[in-house]
C-alpha positions as CSV (number, residue, x, y, z in Angstrom):
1,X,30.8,180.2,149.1
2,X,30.9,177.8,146.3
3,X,32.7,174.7,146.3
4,X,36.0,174.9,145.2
5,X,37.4,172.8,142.0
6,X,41.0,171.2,142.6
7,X,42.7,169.4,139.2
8,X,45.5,166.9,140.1
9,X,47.7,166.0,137.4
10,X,49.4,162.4,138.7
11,X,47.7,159.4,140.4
12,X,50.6,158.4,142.5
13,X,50.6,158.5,146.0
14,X,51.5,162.2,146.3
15,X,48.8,162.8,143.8
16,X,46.3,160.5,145.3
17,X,46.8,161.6,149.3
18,X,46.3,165.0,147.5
19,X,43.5,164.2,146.3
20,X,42.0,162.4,149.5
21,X,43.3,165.6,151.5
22,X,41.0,167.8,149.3
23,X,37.9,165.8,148.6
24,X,37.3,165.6,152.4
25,X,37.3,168.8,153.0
26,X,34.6,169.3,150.4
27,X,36.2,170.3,147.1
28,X,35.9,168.8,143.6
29,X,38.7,167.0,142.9
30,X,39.6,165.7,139.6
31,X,42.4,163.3,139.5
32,X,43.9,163.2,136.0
33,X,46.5,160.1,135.5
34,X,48.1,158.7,132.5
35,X,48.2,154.9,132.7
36,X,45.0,153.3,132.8
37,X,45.3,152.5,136.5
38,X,46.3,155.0,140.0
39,X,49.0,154.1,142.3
40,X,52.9,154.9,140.2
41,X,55.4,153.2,142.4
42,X,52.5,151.7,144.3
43,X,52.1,149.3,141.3
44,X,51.0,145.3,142.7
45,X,49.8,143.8,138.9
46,X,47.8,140.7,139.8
47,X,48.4,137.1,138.1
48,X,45.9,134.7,138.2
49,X,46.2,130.9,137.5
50,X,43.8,128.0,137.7
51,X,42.1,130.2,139.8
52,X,45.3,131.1,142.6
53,X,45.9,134.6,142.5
54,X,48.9,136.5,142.8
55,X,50.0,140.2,143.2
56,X,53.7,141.2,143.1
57,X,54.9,144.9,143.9
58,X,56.9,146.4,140.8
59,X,57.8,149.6,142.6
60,X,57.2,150.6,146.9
61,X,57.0,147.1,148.4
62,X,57.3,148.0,152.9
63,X,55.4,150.5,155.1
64,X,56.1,151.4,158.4
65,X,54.5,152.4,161.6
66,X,56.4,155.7,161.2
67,X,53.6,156.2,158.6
68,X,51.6,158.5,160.8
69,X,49.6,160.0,157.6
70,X,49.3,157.5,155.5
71,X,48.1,155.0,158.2
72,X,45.7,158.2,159.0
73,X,44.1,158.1,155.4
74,X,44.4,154.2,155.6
75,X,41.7,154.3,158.7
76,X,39.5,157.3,157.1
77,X,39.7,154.8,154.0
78,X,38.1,152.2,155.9
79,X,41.0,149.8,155.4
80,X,43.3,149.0,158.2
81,X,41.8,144.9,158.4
82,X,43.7,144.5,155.1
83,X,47.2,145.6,156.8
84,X,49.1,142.1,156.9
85,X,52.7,141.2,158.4
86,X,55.7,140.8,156.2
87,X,57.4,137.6,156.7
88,X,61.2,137.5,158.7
89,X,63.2,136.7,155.5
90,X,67.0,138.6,155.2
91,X,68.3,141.0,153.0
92,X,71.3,139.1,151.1
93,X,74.4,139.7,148.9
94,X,75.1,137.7,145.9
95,X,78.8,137.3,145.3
96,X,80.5,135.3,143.1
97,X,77.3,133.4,142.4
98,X,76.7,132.6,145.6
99,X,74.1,134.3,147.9
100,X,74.9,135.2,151.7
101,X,74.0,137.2,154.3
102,X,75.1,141.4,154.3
103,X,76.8,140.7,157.2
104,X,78.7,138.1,155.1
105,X,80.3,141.6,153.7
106,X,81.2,143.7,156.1
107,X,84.8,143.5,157.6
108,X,84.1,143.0,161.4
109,X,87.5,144.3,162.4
110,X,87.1,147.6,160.1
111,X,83.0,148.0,160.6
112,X,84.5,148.2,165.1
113,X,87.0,150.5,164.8
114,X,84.5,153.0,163.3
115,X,81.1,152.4,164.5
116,X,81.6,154.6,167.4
117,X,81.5,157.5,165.2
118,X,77.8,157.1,164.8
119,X,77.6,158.9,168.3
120,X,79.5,162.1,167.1
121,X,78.6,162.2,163.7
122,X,75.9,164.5,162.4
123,X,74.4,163.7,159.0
124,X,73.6,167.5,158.0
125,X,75.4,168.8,155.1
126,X,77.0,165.7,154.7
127,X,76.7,163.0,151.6
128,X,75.7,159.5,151.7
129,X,79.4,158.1,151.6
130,X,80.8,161.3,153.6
131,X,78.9,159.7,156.3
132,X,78.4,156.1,156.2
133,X,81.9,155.7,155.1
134,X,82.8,157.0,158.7
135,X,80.5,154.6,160.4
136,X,81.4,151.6,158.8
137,X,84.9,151.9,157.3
138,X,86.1,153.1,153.8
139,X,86.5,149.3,152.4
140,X,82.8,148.0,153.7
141,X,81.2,150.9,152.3
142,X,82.7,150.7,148.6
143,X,82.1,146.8,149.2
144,X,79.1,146.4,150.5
145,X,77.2,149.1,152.3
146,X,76.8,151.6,149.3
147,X,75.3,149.0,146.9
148,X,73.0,148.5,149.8
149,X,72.1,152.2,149.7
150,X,71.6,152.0,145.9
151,X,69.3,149.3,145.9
152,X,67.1,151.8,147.9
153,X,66.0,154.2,144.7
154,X,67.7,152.4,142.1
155,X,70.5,154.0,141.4
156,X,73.8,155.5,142.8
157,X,73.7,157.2,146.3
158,X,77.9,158.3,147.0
159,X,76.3,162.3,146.4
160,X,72.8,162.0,148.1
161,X,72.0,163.8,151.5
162,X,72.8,161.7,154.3
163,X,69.7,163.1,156.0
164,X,67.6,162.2,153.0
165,X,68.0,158.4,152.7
166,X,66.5,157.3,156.4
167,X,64.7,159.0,159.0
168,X,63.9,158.4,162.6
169,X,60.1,159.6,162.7
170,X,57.9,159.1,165.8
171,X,56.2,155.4,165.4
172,X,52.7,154.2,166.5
173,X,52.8,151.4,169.1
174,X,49.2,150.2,167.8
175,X,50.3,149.0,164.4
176,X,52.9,146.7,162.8
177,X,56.7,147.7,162.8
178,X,56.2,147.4,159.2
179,X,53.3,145.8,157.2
180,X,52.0,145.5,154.1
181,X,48.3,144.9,152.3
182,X,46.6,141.9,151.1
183,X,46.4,143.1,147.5
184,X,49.8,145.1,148.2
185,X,50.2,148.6,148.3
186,X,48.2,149.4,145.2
187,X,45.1,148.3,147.2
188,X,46.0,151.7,148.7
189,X,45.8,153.5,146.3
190,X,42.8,151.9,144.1
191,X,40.8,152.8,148.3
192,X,42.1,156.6,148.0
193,X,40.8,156.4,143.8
194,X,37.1,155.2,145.7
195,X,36.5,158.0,147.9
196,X,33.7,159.7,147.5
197,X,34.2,163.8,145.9
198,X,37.4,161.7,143.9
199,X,37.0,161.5,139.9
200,X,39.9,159.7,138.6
201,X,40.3,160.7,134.8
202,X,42.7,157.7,133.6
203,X,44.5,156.7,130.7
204,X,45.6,159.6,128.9
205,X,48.6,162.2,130.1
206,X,48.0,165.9,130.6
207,X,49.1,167.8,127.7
208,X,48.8,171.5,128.2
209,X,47.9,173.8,131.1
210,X,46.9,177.1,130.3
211,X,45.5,180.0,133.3
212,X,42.8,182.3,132.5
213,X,40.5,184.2,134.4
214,X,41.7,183.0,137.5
215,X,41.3,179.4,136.9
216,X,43.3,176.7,135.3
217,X,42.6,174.9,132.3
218,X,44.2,171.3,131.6
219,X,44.2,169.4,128.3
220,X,44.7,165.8,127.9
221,X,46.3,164.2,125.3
222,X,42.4,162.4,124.3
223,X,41.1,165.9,123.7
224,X,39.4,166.3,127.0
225,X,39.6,169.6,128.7
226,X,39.7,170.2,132.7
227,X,38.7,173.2,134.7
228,X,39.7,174.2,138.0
229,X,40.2,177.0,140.7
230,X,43.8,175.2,141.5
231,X,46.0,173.3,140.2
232,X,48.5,170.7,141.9
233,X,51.2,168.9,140.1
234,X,52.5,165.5,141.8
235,X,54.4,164.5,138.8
236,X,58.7,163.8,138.0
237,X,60.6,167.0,137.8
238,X,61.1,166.8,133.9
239,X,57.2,166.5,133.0
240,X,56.2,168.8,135.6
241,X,58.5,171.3,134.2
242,X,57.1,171.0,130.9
243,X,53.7,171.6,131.9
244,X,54.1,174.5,134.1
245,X,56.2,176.4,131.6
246,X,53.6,178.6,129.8
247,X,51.9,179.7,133.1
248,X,55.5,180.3,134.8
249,X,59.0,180.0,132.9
250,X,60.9,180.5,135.7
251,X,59.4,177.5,137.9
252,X,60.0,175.5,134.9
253,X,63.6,176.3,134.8
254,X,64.0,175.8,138.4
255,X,63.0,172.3,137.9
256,X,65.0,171.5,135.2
257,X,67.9,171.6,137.7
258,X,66.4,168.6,139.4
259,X,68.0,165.5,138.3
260,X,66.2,162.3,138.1
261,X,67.2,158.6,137.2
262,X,64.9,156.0,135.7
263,X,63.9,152.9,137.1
264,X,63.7,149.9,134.5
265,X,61.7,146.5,136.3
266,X,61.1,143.9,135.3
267,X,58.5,141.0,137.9
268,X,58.5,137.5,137.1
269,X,56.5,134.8,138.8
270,X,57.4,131.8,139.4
271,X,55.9,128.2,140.6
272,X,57.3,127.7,144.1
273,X,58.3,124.1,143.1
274,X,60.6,125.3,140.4
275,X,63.0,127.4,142.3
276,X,65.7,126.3,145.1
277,X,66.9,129.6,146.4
278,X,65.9,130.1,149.8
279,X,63.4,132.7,150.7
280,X,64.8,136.0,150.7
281,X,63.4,139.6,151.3
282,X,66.0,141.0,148.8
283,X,68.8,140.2,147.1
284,X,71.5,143.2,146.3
285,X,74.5,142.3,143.7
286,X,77.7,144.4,143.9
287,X,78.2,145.5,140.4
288,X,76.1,144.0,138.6
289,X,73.5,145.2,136.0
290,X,70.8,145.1,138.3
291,X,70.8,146.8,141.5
292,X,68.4,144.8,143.2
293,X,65.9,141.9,143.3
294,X,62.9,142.4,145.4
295,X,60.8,139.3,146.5
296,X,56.9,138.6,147.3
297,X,58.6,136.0,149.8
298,X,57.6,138.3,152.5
299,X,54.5,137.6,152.2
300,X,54.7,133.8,151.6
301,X,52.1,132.3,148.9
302,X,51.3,128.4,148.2
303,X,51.6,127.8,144.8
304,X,53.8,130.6,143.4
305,X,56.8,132.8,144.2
306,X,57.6,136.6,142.8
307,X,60.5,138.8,141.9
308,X,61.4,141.9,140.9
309,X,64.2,143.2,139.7
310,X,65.2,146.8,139.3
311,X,68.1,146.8,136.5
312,X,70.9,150.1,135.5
313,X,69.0,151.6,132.3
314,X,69.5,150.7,129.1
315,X,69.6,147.0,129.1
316,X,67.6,145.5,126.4
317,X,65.4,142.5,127.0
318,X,66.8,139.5,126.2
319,X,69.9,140.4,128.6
320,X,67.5,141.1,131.5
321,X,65.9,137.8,130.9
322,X,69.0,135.9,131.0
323,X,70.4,137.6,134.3
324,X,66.9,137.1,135.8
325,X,66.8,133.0,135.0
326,X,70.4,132.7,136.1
327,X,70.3,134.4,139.7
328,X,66.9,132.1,140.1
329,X,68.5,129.2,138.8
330,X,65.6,128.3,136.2
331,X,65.5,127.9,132.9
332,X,63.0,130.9,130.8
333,X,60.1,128.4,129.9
334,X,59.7,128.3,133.5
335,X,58.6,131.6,133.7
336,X,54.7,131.7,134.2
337,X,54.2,135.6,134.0
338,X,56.7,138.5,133.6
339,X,55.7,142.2,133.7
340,X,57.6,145.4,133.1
341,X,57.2,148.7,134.8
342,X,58.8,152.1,134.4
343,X,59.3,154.3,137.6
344,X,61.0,157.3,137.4
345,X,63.0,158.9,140.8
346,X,65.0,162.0,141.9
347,X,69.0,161.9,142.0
348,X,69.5,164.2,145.5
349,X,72.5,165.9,145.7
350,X,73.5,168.5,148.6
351,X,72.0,171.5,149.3
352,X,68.6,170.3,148.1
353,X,67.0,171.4,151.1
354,X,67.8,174.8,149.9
355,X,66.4,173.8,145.9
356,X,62.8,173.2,147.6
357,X,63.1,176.0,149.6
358,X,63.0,177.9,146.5
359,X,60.4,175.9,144.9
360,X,58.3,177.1,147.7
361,X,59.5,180.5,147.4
362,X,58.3,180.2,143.9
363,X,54.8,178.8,144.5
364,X,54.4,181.3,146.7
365,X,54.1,183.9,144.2
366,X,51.7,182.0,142.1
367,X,48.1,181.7,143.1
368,X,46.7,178.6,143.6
369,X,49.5,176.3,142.4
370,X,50.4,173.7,144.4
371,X,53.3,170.9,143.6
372,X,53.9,167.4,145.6
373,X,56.2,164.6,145.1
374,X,59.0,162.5,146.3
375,X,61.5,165.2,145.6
376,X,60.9,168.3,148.8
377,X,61.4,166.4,152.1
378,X,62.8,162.5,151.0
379,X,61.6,159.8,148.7
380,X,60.2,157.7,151.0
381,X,56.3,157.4,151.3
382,X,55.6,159.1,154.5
383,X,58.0,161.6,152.7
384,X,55.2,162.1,149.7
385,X,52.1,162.4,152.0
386,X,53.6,164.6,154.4
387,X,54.6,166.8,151.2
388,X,51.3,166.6,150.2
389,X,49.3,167.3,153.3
390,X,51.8,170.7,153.3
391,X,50.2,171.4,150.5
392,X,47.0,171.0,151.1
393,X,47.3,173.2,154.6
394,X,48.4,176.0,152.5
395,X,45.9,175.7,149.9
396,X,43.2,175.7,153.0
397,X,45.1,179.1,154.3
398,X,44.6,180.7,150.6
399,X,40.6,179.7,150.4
């Protein structure tokens, strides 16, 4: 039987643990990826000064020893000595200008007299605020709780899935509660791009697909053309609805219905000498024009701190700047490195469960199409392997 040819269109990590799946079970894989470098939200640019280096995440920043398959492909990758601890730092509110701890938030009284709930309450078919308002009070969530909920993908939760936003999944006693990597999570992904049966075809998007003759044909916006006996798009709903339109219309419509938000960050670094606040894992601001500010203080460094901060969409630059120097309390000049990053995510509502559902109803009447992302069984990363190792069992069943 001759080996079979896989095309992946997205270097993410739903692409990439795709792409790993297929490339050790002996197909040809060819990653194709738009920026010049894999990973989407597993983004950790490096800064380098008189010789100290620094990485700072700019999308995913926390794994978990729930990760059963992604800590699998981490030990087929060879890599589970660069799994580090992240550092006991607290999540904060800043209010009024002044930063304090969640629990600083909540009304104790209020969060007592509903707290029991948790035990009767089931999340299905129940929203985000259906729920959590019942477990914490009405006034904590509006106040505090649901801005903690939106700092999670970056924009407002009230209408997503209860069941979507956290899951209990079975953990492995042999690893870290939750970890990170010494380069940070791209180091993940730039291990997947290495293995051997992976070609990584970066720096220019896919801009047509095309089947013929039982096999797929993908051009990229350079002019280069791909061939394969299947296809799998691990891409945002909008652009994989666009590419899947002239092989099946109806697909594409169906993902058109899937809303999505977009995720405008902005990193600085920082010399640790020139900032006061105390370390922090997070910061989260009711009602402001960011939704959160992520910090590299969790894993500490000795010259140089980081941030990140994930602002509401369509702030220009100078206003980002000013918000970012006056929650660190520095002036711009002391700003040693910034870097920008664009991540785009899905906006859940109810009865999503039943909108993948259909997607797979859908692949399953095209041949050899496969799809993978953060938007079929949750947005968190476990979510996007699992999705992807689905995948790849079906496409094994179909050989």
């Amino acid at each position: 039987m001759a080996q079979k040819e896989v095309i992946i269109i997205g270097g993410g990590i739903s692409g990439l643990s795709m792409a790993f799946y297929c490339s050790q079970a002996g197909m040809k894989t060819t990653l194709i990826e738009k920026e010049t470098a894999v990973g989407g939200s597993f983004s950790s640019p490096q800064f380098s000064n008189n010789g100290n280096k620094f990485w700072l995440e700019m999308g995913a920043h926390t794994c978990y020893s729930s990760y059963q398959n992604l800590l699998g492909i981490v030990e087929a990758c060879g890599i589970m000595d660069t799994l580090i601890p992240r550092a006991k730092v607290p999540f904060t509110l800043l209010k009024n200008g002044k930063v304090s701890s969640i629990m600083s938030g909540l009304n104790i009284f209020e969060l007592l007299r509903h707290v029991p709930s948790i035990f009767s309450l089931k999340k299905e078919n129940m929203s985000v605020r259906s729920y959590y308002s019942k477990i914490v009070g009405e006034n904590n969530y509006r106040n505090t709780v649901s801005h903690f909920f939106n700092a999670v993908p970056s924009q407002p939760t009230d209408d997503f899935p209860a069941d979507m936003m956290f899951k209990s999944r079975e953990k492995r006693k042999d690893v870290l509660k939750n970890y990170t990597f010494k380069t940070g999570l791209q180091g993940v992904a730039r291990a997947i791009a290495d293995q051997k049966g992976i070609e990584v075809r970066a720096g220019s998007p896919a801009q047509s697909v095309a089947h013929s003759g039982g096999r797929y044909v993908v051009k990229t916006a350079d002019g280069q053309e791909f061939s394969g006996d299947a296809l799998v798009i691990a891409l945002p709903s909008a652009p994989a609805a666009r590419l899947v339109h002239d092989i099946n219309p109806g697909l594409a419509d169906h993902f058109t219905k899937l809303r999505y938000a977009d995720v405008d960050s902005v990193g600085v670094v920082v010399k640790k000498s020139d900032v006061s606040l105390k370390p922090v894992a997070a910061i989260i601001s009711p009602n402001d024009n960011f939704f959160s500010m992520v910090s590299r203080d969790t894993v500490p460094d000795e010259h140089f701190r980081g941030f990140a901060f994930h602002f509401r969409p369509g702030l220009d630059e100078s206003a980002k700047v000013k918000r970012i120097t006056e929650v660190l309390g520095i002036t711009r000049s002391k700003i040693q490195h910034a870097v920008n990053k664009k991540n785009v995510v899905p906006s859940l509502r109810l009865g999503h469960k039943e909108w993948a559902d259909k997607t797979d109803q859908l692949l399953g009447n095209v041949r050899n199409l496969y799809m993978t992302g953060n938007y079929y069984g949750g947005m968190a990363i476990e979510d996007c392997v699992s999705r992807s190792r689905e995948e790849f069992d079906r496409m094994k069943i179909s050989r």
